[in-house]
LUMGUDREN-298769 format. One record per residue: x, y, z of N, C-alpha, C in turn. Coordinates in steps of 0.02 Angstrom, whole numbers, plus 50000, padded with zeros to 5 digits. Example, Ala and Ser with C-alpha at 12.3 -4.5 7.8 and 13.67 -1.06 7.14 Angstrom:
<pts>
506604971650390506154977550390506604983550390;506424988850354506844994750357506455000250394;
</pts>
This chain:
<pts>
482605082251733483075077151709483435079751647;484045078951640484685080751578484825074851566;484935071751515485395069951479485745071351453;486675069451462487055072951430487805069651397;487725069551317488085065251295488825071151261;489435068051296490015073051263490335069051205;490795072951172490735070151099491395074051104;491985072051059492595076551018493225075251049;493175070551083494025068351097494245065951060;494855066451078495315060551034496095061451059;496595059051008497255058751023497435066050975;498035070151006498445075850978498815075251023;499545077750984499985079450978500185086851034;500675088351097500425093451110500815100851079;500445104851101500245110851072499645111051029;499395106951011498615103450971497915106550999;497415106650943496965110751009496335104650989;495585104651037494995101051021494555104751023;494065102951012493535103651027492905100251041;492765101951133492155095851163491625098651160;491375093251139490495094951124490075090651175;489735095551210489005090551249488455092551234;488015086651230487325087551186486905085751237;486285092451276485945087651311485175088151297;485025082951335484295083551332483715088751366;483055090351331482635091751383482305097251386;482085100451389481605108951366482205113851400;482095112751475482585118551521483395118451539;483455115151451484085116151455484585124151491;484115130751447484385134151486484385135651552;483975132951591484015133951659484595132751703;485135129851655485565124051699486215129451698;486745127051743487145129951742487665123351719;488125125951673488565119851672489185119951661;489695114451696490205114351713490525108751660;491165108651662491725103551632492045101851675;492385094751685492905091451729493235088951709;493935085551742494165079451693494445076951751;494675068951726495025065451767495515062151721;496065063251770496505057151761496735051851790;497155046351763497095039651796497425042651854;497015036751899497255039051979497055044152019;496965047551968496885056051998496125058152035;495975061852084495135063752086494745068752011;494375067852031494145072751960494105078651996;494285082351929494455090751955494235095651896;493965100451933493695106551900494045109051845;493635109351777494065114351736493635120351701;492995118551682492705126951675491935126951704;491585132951706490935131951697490615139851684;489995137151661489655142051637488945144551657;488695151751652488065151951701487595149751624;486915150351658486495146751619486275153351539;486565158951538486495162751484487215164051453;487815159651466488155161951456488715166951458;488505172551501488575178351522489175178851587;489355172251588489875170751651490095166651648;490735166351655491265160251662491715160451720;492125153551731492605154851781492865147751757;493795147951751494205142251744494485140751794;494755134551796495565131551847496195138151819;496615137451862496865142851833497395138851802;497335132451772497895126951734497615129051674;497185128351678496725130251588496655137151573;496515141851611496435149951606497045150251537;496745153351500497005157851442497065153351370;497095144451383497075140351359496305137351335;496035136651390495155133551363494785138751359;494135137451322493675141451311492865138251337;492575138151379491935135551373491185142851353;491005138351318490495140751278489775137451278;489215139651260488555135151261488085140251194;487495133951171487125138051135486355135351149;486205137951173485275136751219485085135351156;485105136951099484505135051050484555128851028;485205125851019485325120151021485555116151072;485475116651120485665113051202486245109251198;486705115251178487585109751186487935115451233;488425112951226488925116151284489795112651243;490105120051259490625118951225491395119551268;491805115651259492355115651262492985116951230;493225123151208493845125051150494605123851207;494725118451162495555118351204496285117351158;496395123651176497265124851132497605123751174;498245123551142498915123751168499015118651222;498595112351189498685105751248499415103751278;499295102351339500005100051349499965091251369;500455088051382500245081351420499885081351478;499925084851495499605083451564499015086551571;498765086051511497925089751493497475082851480;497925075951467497575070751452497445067651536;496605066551488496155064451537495445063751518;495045059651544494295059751535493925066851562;493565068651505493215076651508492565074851516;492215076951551491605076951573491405084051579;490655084251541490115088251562489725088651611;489325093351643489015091751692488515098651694;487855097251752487265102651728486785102451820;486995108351832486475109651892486125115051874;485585116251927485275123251904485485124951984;485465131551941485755137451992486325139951949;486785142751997487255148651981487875143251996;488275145551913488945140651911489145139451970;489805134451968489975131252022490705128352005;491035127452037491735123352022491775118152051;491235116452120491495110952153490835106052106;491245098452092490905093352066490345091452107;490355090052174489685088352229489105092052209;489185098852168488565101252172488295103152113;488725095452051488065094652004487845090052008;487005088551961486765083851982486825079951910;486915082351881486865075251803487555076151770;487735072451753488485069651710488325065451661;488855068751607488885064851562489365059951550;489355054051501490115048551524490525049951496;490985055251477491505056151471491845054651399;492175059851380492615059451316493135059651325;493585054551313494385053651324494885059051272;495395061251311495745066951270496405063751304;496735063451241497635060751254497965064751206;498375068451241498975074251231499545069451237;499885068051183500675066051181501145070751164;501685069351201502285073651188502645074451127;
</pts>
């Protein structure tokens, strides 16, 4: 079991950058592999990074490639999200998320989520 609470949205301006923080619970935190999503209104939720469980691997949407950064630190069981050069159409609810095994992009194949930190990019 994870618990996983994200933290660091807010409203900017775009070209603005954030930074999301998820905090989770639990000993085998590192075991997990974990991903980021977001949604927007209307929209399905869709892949934007994830990470293997040492860090050691990543893979983006290629909307975010060169723009986000995901990051994690096992000793303290967070998981990070660096996002520059927001544009509007970056606003949306960001969600964390944590399976074990080997990263993943598709959402079906995590099993714990966290509820989401709202991020609004204005023009």
């Amino acid at each position: 079991q994870v618990d996983l609470v994200e933290s660091g949205g807010g409203l900017v301006q775009a070209g603005g950058s954030l930074k999301l923080s998820c905090a989770a619970s639990g000993r085998t935190f590192s075991s997990y592999a974990m991903g980021w999503f977001r949604q927007a209104p209307g929209k399905e939720r869709e892949f934007v990074a994830t990470i293997n469980w040492s860090g050691g691997s990543t893979y983006y949407a290629d909307s975010v490639k060169g723009r986000f950064t995901i990051s994690r630190d096992n000793a303290n069981n967070m998981v990070y999200l660096q996002v520059n050069s927001l544009k509007p159409e970056d606003t949306a609810v960001y969600y964390c998320a944590a399976r074990l095994g080997y990263r993943d992009s598709y959402y079906g194949a995590y099993d714990y989520w966290g509820q989401g930190t709202q991020v609004t990019v204005s023009s």
